[in-house]
C-alpha positions as CSV (number, residue, x, y, z in Angstrom):
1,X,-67.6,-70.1,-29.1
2,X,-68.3,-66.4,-28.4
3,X,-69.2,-65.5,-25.2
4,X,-67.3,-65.8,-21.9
5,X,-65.5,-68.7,-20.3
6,X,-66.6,-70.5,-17.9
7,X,-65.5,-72.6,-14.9
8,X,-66.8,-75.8,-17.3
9,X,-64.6,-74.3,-20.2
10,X,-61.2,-76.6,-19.6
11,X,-57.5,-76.1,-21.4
12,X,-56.8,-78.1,-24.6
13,X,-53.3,-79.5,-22.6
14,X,-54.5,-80.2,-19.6
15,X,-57.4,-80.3,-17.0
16,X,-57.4,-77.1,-15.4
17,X,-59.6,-74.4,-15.9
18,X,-59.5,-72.3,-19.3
19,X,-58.1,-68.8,-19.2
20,X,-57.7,-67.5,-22.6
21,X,-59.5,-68.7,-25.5
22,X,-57.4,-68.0,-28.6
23,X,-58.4,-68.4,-32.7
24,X,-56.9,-67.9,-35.7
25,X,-58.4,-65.7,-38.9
26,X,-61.8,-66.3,-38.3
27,X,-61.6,-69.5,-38.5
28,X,-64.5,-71.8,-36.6
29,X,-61.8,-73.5,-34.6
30,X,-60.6,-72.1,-31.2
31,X,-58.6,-73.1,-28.6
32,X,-58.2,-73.2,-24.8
33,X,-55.5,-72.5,-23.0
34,X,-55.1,-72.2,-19.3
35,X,-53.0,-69.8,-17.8
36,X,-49.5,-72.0,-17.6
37,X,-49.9,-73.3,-21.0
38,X,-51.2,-70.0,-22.8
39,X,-47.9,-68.5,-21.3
40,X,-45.5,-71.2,-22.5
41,X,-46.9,-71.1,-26.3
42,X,-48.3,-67.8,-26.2
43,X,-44.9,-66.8,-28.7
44,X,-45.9,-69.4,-30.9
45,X,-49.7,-68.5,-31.2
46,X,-48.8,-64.9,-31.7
47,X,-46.1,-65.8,-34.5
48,X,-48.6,-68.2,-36.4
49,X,-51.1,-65.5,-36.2
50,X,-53.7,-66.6,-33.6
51,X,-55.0,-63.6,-31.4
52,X,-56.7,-64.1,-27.7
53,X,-60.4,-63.8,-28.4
54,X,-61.9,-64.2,-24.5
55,X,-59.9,-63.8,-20.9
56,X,-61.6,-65.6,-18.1
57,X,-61.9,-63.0,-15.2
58,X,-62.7,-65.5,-12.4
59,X,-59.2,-67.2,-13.0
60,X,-57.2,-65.5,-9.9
61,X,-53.8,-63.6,-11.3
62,X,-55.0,-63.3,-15.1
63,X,-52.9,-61.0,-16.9
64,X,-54.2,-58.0,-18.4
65,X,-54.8,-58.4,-21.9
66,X,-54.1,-54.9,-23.1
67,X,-51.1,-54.5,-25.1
68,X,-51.2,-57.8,-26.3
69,X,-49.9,-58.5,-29.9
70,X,-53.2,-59.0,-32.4
């Protein structure tokens, strides 16, 4: 799970590519979002305390993760 992701890293919801992987207290589990559905539930993960562990900088128009709630 550490690392970077990849262009063979794919979203949890869906097909497309992963942009954000996210994880919750250390836990072993992670999950992948792309950039659509880390947007739409990114509230959510941040209120449940998950926290974006990796960005994927080959995804075109990823946001800049600095200032995001950890």
């Amino acid at each position: 799970m550490a690392g970077t992701l990849t262009a063979a890293d794919r979203c949890d919801r869906c097909p497309a590519a992963a942009a954000y992987r996210v994880q919750k207290d250390d836990a072993p589990l992670a999950l992948d979002f792309c950039g659509h559905h880390f947007r739409s539930n990114a509230a959510d993960l941040y209120a449940e305390g998950w926290t974006v562990t990796l960005g994927n900088p080959d995804v075109v128009g990823l946001p800049d993760l600095e200032g995001t709630p950890s």
